[in-house]
Backbone and ligand atoms as CSV (ligand in chain L), in Angstrom:
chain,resi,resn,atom,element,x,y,z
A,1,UNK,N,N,11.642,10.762,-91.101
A,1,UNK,CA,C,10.208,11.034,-91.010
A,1,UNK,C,C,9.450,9.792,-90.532
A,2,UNK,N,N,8.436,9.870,-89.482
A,2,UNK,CA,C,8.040,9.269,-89.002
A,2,UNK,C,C,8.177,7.686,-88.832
A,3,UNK,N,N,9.362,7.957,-87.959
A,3,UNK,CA,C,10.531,6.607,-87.558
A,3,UNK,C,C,9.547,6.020,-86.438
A,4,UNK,N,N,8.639,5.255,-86.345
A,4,UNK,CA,C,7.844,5.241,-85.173
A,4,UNK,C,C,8.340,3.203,-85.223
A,5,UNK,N,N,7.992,3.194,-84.041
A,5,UNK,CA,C,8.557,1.573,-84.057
A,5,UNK,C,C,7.653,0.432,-85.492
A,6,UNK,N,N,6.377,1.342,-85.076
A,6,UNK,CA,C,5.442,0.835,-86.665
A,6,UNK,C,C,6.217,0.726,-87.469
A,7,UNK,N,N,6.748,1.566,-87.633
A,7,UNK,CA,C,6.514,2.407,-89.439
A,7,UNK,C,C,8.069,1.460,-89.538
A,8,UNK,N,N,9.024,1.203,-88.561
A,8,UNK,CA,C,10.090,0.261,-88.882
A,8,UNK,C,C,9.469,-1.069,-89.224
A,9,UNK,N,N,8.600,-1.568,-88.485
A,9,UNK,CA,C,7.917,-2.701,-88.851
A,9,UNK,C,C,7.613,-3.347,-90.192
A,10,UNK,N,N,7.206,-2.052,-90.492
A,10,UNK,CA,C,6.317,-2.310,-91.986
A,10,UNK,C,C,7.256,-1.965,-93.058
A,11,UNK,N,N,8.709,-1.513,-92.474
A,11,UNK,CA,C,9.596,-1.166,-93.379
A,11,UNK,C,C,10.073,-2.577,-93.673
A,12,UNK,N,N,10.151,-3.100,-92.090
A,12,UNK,CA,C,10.881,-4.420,-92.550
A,12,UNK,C,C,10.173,-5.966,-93.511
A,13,UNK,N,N,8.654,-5.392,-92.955
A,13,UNK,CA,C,7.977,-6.344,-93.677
A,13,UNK,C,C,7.486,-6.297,-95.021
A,14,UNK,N,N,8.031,-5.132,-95.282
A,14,UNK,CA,C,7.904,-4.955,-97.221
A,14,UNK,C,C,9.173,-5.080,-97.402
A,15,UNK,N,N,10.430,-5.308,-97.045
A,15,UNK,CA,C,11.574,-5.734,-97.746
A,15,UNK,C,C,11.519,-7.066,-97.314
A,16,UNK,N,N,10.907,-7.834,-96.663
A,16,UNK,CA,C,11.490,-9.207,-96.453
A,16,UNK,C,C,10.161,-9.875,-97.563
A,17,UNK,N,N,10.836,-11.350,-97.712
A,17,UNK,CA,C,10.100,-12.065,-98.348
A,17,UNK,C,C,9.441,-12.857,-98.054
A,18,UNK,N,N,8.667,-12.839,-97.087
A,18,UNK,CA,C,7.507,-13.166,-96.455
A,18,UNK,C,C,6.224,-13.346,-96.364
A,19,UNK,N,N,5.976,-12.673,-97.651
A,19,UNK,CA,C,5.033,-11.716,-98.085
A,19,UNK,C,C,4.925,-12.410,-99.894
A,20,UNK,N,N,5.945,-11.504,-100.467
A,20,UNK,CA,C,6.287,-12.078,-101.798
A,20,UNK,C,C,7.410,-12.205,-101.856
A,21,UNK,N,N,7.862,-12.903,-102.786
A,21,UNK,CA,C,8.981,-12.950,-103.399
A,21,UNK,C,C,9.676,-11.846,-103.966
A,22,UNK,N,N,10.750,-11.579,-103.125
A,22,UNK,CA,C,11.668,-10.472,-103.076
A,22,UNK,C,C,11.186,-9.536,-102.486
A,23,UNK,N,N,10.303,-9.361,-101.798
A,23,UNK,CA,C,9.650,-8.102,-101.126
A,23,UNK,C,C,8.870,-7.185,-101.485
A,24,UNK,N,N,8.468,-6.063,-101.427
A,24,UNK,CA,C,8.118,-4.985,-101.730
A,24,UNK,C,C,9.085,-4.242,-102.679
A,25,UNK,N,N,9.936,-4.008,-101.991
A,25,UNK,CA,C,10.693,-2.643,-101.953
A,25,UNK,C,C,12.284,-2.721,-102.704
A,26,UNK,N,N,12.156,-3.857,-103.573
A,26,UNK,CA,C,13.753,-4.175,-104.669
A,26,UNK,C,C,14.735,-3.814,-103.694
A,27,UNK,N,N,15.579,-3.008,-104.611
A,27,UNK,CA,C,17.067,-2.417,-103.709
A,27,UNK,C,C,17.005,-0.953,-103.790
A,28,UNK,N,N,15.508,-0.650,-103.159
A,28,UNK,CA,C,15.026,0.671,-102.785
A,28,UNK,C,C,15.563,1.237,-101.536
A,29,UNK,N,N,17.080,1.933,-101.053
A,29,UNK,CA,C,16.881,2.161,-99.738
A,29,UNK,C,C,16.653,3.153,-99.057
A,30,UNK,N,N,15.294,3.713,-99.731
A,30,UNK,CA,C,14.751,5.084,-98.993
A,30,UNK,C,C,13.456,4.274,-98.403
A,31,UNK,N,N,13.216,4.909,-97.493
A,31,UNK,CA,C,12.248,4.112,-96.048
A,31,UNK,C,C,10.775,4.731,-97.102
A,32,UNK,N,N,9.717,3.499,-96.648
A,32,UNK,CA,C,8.138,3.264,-97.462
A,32,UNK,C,C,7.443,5.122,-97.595
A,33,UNK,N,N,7.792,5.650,-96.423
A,33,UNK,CA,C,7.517,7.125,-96.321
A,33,UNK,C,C,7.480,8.271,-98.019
A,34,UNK,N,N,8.943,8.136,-97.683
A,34,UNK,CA,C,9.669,8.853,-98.849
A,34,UNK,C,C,9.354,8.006,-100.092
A,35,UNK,N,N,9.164,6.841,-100.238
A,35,UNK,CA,C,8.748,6.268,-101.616
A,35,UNK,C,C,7.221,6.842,-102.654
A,36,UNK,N,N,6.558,7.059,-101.426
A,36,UNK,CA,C,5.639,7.097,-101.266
A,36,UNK,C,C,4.953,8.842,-101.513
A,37,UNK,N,N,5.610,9.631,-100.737
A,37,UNK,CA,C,5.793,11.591,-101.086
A,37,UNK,C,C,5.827,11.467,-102.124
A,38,UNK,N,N,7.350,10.628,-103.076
A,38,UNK,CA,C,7.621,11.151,-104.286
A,38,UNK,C,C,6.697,10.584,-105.168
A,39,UNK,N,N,6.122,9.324,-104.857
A,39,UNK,CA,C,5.357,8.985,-105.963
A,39,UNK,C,C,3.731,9.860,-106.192
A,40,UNK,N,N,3.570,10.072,-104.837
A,40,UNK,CA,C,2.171,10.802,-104.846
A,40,UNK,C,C,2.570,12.536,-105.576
A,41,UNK,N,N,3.596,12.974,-105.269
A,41,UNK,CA,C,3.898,13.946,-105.701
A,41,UNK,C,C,3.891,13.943,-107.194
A,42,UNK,N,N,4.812,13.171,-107.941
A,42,UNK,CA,C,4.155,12.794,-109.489
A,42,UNK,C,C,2.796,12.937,-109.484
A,43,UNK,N,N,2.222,12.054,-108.966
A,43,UNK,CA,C,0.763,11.096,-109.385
A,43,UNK,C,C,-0.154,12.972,-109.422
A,44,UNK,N,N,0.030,13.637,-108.083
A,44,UNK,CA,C,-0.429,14.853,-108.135
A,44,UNK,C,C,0.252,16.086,-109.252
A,45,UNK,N,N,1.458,15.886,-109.605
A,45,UNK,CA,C,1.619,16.666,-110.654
A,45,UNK,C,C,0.914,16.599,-111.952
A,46,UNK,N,N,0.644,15.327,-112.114
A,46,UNK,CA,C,-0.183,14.914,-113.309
A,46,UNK,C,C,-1.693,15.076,-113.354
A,47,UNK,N,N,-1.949,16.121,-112.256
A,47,UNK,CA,C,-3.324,16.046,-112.292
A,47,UNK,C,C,-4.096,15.239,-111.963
A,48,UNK,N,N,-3.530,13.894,-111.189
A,48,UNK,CA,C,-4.538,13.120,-110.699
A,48,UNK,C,C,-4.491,12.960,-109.337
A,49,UNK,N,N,-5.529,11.791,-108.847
A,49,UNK,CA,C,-4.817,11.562,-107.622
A,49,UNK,C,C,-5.040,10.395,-107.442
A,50,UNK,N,N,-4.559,9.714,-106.397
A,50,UNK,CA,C,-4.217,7.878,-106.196
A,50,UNK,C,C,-5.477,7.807,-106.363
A,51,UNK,N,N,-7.151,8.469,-105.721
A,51,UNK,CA,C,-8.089,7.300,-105.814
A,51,UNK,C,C,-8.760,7.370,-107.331
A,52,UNK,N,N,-7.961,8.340,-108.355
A,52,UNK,CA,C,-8.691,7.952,-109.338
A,52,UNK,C,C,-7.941,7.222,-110.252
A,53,UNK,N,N,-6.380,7.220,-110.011
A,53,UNK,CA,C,-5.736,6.036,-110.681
A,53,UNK,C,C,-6.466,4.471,-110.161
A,54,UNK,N,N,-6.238,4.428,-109.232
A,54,UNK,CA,C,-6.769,2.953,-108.858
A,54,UNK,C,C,-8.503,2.972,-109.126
A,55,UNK,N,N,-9.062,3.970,-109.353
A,55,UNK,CA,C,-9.946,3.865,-110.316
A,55,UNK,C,C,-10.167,3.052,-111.547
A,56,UNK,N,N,-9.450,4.065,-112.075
A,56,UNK,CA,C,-8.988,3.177,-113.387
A,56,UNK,C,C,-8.348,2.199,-113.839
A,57,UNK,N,N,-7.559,1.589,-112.605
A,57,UNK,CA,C,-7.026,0.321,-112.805
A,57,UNK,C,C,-8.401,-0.614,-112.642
A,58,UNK,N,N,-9.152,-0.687,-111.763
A,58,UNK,CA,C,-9.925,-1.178,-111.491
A,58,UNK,C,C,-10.812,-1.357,-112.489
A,59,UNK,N,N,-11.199,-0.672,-113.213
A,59,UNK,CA,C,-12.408,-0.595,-114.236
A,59,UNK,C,C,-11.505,-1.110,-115.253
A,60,UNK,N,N,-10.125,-1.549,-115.767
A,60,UNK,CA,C,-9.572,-2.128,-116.678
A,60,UNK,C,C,-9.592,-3.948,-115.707
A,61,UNK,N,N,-8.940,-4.055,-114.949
A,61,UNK,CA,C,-8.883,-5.382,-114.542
A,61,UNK,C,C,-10.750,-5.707,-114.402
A,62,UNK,N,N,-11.325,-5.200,-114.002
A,62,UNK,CA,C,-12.647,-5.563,-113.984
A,62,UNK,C,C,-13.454,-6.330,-115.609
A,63,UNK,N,N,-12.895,-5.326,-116.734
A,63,UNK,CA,C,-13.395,-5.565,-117.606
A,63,UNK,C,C,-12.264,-6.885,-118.431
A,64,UNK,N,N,-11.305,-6.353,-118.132
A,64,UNK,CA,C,-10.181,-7.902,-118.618
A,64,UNK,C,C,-10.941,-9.201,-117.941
A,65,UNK,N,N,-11.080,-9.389,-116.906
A,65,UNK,CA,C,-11.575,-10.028,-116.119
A,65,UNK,C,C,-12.569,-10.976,-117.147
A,66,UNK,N,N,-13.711,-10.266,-117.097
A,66,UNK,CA,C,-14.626,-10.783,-118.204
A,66,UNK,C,C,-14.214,-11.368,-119.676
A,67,UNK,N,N,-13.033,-11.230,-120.085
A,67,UNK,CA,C,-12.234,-11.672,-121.488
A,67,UNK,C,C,-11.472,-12.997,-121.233
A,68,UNK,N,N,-11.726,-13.447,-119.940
A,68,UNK,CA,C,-11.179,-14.885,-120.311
A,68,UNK,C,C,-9.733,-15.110,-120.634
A,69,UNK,N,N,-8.941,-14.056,-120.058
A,69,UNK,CA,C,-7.308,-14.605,-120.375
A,69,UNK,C,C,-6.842,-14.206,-121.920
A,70,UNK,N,N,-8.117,-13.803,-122.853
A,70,UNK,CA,C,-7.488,-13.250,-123.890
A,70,UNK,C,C,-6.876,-11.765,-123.750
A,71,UNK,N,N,-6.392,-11.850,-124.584
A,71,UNK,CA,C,-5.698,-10.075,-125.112
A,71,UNK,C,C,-7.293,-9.683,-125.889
A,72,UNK,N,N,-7.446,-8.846,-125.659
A,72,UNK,CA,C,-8.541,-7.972,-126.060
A,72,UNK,C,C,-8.635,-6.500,-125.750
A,73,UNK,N,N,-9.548,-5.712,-126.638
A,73,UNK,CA,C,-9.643,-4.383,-126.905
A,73,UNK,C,C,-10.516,-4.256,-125.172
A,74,UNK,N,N,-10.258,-3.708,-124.953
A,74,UNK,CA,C,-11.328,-3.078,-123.363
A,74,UNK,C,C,-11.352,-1.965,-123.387
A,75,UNK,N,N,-11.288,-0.896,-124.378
A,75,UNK,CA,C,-11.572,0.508,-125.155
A,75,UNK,C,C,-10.958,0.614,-126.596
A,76,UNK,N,N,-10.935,1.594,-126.738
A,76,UNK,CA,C,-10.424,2.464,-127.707
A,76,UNK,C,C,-8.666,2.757,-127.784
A,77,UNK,N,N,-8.594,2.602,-126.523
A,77,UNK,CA,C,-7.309,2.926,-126.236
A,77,UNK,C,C,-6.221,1.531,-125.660
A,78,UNK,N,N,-6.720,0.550,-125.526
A,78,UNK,CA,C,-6.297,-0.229,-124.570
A,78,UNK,C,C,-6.510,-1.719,-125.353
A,79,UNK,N,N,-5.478,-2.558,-124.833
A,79,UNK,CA,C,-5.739,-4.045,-124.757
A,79,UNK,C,C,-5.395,-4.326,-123.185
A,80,UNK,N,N,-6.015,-5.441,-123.007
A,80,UNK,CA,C,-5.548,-6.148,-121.683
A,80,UNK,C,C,-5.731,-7.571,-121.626
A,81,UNK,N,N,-5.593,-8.244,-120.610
A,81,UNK,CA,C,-5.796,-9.556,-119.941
A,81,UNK,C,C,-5.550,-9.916,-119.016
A,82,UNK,N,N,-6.074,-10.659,-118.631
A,82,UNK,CA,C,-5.718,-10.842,-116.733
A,82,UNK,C,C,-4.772,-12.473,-116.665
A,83,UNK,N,N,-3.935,-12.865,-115.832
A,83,UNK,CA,C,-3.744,-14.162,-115.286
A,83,UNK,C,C,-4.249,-14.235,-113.928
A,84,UNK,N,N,-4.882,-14.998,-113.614
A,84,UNK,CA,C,-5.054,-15.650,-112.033
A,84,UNK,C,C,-4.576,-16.781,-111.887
A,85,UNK,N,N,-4.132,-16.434,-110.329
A,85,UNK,CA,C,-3.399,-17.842,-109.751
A,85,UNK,C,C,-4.125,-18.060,-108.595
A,86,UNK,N,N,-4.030,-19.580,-108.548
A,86,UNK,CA,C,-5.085,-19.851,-107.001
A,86,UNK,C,C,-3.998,-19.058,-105.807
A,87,UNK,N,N,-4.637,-18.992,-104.702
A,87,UNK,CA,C,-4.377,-18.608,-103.851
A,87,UNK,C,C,-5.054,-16.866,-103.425
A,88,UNK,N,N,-3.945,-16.443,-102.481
A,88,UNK,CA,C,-4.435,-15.198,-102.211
A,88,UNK,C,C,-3.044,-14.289,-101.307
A,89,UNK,N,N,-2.890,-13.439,-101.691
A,89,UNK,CA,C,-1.927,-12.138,-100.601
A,89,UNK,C,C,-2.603,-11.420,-99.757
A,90,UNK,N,N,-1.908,-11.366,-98.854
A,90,UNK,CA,C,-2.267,-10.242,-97.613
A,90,UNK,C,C,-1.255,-8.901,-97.867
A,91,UNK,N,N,-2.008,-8.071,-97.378
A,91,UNK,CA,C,-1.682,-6.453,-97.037
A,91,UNK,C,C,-0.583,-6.582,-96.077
A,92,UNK,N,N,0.497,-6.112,-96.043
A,92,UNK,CA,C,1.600,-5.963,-95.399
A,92,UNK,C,C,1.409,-4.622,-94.172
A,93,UNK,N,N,0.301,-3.704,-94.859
A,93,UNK,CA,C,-0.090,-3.246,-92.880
A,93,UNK,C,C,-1.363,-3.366,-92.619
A,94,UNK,N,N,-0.715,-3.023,-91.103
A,94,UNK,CA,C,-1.638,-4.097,-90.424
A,94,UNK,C,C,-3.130,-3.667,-90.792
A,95,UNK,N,N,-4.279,-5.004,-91.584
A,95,UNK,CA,C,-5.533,-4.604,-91.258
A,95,UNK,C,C,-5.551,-6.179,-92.724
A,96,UNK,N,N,-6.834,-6.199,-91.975
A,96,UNK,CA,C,-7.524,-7.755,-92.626
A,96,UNK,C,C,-7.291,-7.133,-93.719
A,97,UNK,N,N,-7.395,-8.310,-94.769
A,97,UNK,CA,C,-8.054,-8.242,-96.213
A,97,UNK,C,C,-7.176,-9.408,-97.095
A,98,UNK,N,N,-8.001,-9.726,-97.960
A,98,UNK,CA,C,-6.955,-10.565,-98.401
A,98,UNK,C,C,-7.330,-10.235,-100.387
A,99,UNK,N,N,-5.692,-10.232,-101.127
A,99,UNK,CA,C,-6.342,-9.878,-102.369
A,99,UNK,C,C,-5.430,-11.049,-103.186
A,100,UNK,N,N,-6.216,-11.379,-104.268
A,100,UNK,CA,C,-6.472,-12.341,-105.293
A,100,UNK,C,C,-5.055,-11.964,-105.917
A,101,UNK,N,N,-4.612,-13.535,-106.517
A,101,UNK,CA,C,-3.041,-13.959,-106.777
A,101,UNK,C,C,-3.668,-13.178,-108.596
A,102,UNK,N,N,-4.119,-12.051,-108.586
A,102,UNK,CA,C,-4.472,-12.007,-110.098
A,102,UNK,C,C,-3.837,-11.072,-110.383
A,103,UNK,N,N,-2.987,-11.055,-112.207
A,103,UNK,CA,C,-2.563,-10.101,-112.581
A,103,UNK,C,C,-2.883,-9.509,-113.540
A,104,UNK,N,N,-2.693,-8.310,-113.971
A,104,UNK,CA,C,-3.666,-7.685,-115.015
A,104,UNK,C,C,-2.087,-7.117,-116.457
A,105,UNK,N,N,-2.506,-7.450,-117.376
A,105,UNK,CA,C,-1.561,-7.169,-118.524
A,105,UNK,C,C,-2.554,-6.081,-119.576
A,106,UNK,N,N,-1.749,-4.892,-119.720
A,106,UNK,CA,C,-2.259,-3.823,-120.900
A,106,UNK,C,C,-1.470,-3.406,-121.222
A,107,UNK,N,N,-1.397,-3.227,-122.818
A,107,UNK,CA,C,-1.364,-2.693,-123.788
A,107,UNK,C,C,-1.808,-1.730,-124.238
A,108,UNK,N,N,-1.067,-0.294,-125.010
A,108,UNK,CA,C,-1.081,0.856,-125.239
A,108,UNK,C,C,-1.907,0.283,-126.787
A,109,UNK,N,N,-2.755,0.815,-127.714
A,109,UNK,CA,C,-2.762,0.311,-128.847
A,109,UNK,C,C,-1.518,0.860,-129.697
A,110,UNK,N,N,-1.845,2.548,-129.413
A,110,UNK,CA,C,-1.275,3.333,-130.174
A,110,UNK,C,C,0.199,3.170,-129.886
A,111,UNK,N,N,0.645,3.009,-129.119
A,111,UNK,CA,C,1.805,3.039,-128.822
A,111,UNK,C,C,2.944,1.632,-128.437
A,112,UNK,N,N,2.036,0.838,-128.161
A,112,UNK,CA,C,2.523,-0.714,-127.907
A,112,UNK,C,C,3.102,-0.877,-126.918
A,113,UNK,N,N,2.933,0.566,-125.847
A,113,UNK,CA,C,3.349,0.340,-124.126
A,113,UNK,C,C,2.618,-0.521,-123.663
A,114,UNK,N,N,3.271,-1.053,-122.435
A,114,UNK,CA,C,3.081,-2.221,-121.670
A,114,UNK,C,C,2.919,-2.206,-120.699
A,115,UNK,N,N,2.166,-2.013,-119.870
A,115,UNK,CA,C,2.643,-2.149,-118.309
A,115,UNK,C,C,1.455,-2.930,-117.540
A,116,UNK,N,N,1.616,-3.883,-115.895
A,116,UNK,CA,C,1.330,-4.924,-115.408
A,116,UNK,C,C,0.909,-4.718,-114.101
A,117,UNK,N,N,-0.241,-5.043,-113.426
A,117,UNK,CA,C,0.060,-4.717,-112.169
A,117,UNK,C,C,-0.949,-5.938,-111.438
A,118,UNK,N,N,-0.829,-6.467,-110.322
A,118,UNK,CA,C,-1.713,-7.180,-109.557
A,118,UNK,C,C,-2.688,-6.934,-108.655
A,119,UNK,N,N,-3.494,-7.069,-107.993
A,119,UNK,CA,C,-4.249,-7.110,-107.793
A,119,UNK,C,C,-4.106,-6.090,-106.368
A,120,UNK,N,N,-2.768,-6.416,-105.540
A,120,UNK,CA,C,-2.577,-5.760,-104.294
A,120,UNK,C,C,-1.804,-4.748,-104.770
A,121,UNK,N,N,-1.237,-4.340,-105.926
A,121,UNK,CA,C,-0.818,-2.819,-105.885
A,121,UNK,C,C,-1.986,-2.029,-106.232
A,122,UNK,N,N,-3.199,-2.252,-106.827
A,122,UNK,CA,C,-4.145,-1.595,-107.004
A,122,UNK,C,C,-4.743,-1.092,-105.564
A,123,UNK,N,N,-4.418,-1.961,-104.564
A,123,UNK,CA,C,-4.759,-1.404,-103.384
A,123,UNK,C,C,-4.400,-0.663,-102.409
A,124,UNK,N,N,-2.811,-1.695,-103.051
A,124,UNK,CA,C,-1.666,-0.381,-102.286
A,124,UNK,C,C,-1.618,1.043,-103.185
A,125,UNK,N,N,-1.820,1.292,-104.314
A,125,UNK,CA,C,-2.043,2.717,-104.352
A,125,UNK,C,C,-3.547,3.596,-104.103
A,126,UNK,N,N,-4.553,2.972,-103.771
A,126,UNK,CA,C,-5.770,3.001,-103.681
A,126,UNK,C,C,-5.381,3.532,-101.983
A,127,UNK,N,N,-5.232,2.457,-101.069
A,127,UNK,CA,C,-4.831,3.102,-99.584
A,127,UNK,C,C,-4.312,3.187,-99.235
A,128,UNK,N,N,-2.898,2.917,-99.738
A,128,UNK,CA,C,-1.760,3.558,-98.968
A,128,UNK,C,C,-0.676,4.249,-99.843
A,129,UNK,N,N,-1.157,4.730,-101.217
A,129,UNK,CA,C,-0.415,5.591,-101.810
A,129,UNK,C,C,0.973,4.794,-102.517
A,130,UNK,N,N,1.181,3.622,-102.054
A,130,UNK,CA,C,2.479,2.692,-102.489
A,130,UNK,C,C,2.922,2.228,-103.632
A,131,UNK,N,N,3.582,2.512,-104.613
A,131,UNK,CA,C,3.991,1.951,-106.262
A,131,UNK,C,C,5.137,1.151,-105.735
A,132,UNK,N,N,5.532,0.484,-104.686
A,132,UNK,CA,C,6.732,0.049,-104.518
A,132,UNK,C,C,7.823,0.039,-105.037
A,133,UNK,N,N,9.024,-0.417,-104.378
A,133,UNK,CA,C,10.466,-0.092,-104.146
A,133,UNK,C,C,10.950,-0.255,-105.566
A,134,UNK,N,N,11.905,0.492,-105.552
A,134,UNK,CA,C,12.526,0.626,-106.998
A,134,UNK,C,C,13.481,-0.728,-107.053
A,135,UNK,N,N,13.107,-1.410,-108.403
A,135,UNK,CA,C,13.706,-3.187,-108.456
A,135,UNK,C,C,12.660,-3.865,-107.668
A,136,UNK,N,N,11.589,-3.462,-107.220
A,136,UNK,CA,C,10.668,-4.723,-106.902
A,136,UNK,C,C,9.855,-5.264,-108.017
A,137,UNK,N,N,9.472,-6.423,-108.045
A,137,UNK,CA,C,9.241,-6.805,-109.455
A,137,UNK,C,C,8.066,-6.483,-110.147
A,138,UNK,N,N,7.078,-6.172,-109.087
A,138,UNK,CA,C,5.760,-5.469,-109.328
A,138,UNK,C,C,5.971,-3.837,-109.038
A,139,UNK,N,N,6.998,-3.124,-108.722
A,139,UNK,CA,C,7.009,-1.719,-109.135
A,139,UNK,C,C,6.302,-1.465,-110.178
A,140,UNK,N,N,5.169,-0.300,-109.940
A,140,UNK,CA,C,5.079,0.602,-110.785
A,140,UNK,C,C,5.265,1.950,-111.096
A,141,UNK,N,N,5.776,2.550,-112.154
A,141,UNK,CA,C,6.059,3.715,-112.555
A,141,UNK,C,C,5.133,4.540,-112.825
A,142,UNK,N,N,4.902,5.853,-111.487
A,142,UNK,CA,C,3.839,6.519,-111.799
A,142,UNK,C,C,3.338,6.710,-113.321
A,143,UNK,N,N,4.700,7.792,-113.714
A,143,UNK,CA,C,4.465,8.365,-114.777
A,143,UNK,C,C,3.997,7.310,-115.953
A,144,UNK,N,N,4.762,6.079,-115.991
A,144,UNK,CA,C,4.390,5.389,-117.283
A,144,UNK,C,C,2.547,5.123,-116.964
A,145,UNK,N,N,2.220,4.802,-115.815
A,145,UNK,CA,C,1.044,4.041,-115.597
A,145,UNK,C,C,0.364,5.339,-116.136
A,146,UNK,N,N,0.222,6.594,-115.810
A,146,UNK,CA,C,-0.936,7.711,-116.004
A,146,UNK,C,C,-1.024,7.722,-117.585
A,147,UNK,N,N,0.063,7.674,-117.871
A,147,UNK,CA,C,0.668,7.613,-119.634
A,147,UNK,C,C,-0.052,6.668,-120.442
A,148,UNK,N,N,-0.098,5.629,-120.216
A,148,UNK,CA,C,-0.902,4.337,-120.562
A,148,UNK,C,C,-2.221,4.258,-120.151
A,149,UNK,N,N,-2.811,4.384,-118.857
A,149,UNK,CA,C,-3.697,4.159,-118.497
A,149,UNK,C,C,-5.487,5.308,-118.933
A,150,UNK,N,N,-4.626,7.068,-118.936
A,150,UNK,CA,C,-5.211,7.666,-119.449
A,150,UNK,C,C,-5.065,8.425,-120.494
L,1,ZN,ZN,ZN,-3.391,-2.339,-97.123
């Protein structure tokens, strides 16, 4: 599915480390396409859809943000905290932007789930639908994230 000389491009530039460390895409070897169906396909089984997950990531890193690196309540349901690192990442297709070396940490209360994400997967599932490659180190798991998050 859409083998276009692009779409090899961007295959190759989310597995190489160029970008980040270890790539995108772990020791995922189904092409960004198919990563991408199946995860939206979850994300839509669950009743949602990518722009309101990255919604809600957003309105959690936003409010961690303001907490200063502590662990803190940011609802009812939630702890979080952010780390930032100087610098900045670029989007691996092609189009300006550049997003902040920041990572966001939450906590389930009730449950003491965990899960992590930075600053450019919020975008990569925001516009291009992407939870990256299975074994990449910033993979995220649809299902756990909807689980935790709402
Ligand atoms: Zn992008």
């Amino acid at each position: 599915m859409k083998e276009s000389p692009q779409s090899k491009k961007l295959d190759e530039m989310l597995r190489s480390s160029k970008l980040a460390a270890g790539g995108f895409m772990g020791h995922d070897s189904r092409s960004v396409y198919e990563i991408i169906d199946n995860d939206l396909a979850i994300i839509s089984e669950s009743g949602y859809t990518k722009e309101q997950v990255a919604a809600r990531m957003h309105e959690i890193t936003n409010k961690a943000i303001e907490l200063l690196g502590n662990w803190e309540e940011i609802d009812e349901k939630l702890l979080a905290r952010v780390d930032e690192a100087k610098g900045s990442l670029v989007c691996p297709w092609p189009h300006s932007g550049r997003y902040a070396k920041r990572v966001t940490y939450v906590k389930s209360i009730e449950t003491d789930e965990t899960i992590q994400w930075s600053d450019l997967n919020i975008h990569f599932i925001e516009e291009h639908g992407f939870f990256e490659g299975k074994g990449a180190y910033f993979r995220i798991e649809p299902k756990e994230l909807i689980k935790i998050i709402f």
